[in-house]
N, C-alpha and C positions, 0 to 999 in steps of 0.2 A: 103853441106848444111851450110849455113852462122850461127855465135853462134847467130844471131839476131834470126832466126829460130827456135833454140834450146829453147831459153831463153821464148819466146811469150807464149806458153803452160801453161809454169810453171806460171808466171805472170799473167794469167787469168783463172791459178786453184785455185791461191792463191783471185784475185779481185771476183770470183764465191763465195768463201767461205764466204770473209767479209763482203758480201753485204747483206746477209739475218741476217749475225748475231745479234744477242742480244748484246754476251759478248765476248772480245776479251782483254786476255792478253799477255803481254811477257814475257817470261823467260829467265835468263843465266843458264844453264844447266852445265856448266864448273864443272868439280870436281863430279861430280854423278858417282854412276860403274852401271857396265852393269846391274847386279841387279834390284838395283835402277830405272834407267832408265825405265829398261822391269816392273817395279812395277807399278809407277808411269802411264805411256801411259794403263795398264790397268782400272785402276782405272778411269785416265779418260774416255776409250770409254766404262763404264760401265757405265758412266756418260752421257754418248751420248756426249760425248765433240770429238770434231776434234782437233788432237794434233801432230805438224809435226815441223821440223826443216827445214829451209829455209834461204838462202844465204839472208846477208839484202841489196841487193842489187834488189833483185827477188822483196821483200816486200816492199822497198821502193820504186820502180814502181807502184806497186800496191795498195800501198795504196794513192798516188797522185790522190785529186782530190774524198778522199770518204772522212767518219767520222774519219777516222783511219790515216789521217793524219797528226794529232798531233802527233801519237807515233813514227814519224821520227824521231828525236832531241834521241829516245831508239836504236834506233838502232847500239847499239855498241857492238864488240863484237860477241860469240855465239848467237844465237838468237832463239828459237823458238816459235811458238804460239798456243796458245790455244782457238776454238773457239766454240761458244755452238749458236746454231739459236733457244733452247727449254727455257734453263730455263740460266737467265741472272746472276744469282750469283753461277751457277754450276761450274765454271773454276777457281772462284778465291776462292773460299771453301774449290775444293778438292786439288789445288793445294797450298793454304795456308797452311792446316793439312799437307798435306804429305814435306813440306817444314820443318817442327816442326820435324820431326825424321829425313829430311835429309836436314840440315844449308847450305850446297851449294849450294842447289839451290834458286835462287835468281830470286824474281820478278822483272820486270824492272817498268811496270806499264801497264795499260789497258783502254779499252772503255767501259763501261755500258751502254746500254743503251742510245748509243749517247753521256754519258759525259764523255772525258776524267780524268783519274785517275792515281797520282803517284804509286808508290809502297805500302807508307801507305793507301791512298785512298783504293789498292784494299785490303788490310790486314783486313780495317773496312770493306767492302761487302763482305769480308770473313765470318761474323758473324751472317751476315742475314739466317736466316734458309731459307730450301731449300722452293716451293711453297707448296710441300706436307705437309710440318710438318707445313707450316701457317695455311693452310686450315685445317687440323686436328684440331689446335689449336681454329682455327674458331668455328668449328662443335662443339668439347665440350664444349665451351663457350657457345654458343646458345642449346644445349640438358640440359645443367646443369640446368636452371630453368624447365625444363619442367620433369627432372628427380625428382627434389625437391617435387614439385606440386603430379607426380604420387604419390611419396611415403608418403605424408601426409594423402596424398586422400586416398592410402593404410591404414595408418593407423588408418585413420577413421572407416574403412568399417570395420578394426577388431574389435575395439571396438566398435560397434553397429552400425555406423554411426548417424546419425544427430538424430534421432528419441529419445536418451538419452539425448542431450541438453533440459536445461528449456525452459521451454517456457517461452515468455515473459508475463509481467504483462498485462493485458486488459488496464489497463489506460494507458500506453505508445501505444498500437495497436490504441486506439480513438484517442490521440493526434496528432498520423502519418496521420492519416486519414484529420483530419479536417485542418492542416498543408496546404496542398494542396487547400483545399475549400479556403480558409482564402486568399490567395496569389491571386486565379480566382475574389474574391469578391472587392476586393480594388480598387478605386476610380485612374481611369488616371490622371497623376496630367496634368493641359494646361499649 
């Protein structure tokens, strides 16, 4: 079997992968220990992230000719990648954090979303909360007034509710009144 044989597979496990993705980073992995390593690749498929290492030779086939073609010019070196099709800031988050307890590893840079990112690029989409904690943050935003509202209403209802307010004065209820007449009465100007 020819290595062109061999090679084909691999290069259209890897163009299967990038084609659906969201978010797509790279890493130097150089200097991690086995630990490390086995920590890290959980975290991410606890993440739903797809996280493999890959000759860049495989990946820059593969990426010719899609969005992930700018991360050519990364390819040096170790290389592997990280790829998520669910949620497009998951790969550079968790692999940001865990970069923070271990300094060797090293982003090269990535795609979001279609737009190419160096290394600081993806270190800021590192900060964006995931979609759960947006949408969370959504929810109580939008429940907060209506949580306010109940509990006013609450505390109306303990103390007697509306039936303890004054009443208003009778000449302010006629004035309301003829308010309205007064506006129906008045003369179309031509």
């Amino acid at each position: 079997m020819a290595k062109v044989d061999l090679k084909k597979p691999i290069v259209e496990e890897i163009a299967a992968n990038i084609k659906d993705a969201q978010s797509v980073v790279l890493v130097d992995y150089r200097g991690l220990t086995v630990e490390q390593d086995t920590d890290l690749r959980k975290q991410l498929r606890e993440a739903g992230i797809t996280y493999k290492v890959y000759k860049n030779t495989m990946m820059n086939f593969a990426f010719k000719g899609t969005d992930c073609e700018c991360l050519m010019p990364y390819l040096e070196g170790p290389s592997a990648i990280a790829i998520s099709t669910t949620d497009a800031t998951a790969p550079a988050r968790v692999i940001c954090k865990f970069a923070k307890g271990a300094p060797k590893l090293e982003v090269k840079g990535g795609i979001v979303e279609g737009a190419a990112y160096d290394a600081d690029g993806i270190a800021e989409i590192a900060k964006i909360p995931s979609r759960d904690e947006l949408l969370s943050k959504l929810l109580g935003s939008i429940q907060s007034p209506i949580t306010n509202f109940a509990r006013v209403m609450n505390q109306l209802a303990e103390k007697g509710g509306a039936g303890e307010c004054e009443a208003a004065p009778k000449e302010a209820e006629d004035a309301a009144q003829e308010a309205p007449e007064a506006a129906t009465e008045a003369p179309a100007a031509e």
